[in-house]
C-alpha positions as CSV (number, residue, x, y, z in Angstrom):
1,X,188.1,97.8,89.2
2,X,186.2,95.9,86.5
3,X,188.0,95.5,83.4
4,X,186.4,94.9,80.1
5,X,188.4,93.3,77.0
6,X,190.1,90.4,78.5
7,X,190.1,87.0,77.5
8,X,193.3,85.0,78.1
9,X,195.9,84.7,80.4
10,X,198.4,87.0,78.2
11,X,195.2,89.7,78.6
12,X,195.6,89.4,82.5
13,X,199.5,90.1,82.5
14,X,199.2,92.6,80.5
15,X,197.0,94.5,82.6
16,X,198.7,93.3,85.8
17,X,202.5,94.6,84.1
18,X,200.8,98.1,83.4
19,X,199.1,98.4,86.7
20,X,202.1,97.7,88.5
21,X,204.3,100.3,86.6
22,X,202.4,102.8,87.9
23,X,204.1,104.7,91.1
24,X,202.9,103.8,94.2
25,X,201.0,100.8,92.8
26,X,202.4,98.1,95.7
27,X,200.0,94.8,94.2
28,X,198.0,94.3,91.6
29,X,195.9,91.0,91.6
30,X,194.3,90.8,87.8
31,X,191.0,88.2,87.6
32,X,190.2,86.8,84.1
33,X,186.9,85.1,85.2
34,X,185.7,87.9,87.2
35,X,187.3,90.5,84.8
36,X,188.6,92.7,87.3
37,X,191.4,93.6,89.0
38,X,192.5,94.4,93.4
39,X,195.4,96.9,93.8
40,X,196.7,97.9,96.7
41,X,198.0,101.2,96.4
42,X,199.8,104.6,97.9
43,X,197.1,107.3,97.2
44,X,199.6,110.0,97.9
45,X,201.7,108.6,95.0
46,X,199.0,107.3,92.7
47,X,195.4,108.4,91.8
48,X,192.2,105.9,90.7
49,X,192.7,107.9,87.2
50,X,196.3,106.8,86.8
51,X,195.6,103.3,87.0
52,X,192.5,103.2,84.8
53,X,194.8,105.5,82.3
54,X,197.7,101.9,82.5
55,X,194.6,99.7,81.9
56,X,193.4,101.9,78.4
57,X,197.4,101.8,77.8
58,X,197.7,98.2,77.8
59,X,194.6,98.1,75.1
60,X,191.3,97.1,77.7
61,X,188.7,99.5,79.5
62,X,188.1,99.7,82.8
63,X,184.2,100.2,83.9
């Protein structure tokens, strides 16, 4: 998931701490240069919605 709004490394845990608090979430890898972040994930625990809903709740917006 591309991930606009970040631009330091306090940006990336921030995103990488909400992703993860989501259930189900089992990694989140958060990229500043690339903007983006990889999680794997249980889809019977966790939809693509209720990450991108952690991402807007840390303060960025995932594209």
């Amino acid at each position: 998931m591309k991930i606009e709004g970040m631009s330091c490394k306090h940006c990336v845990m921030a995103v990488k701490k909400a992703i993860e608090a989501v259930d189900g979430v089992q990694k989140a890898e958060v990229d500043l240069e690339k903007k983006q972040a990889v999680v794997e994930y249980d889809e019977n625990k966790a939809k693509l919605e209720d990450l991108r809903a952690a991402v807007r709740g840390a303060g960025y917006e995932p594209v």
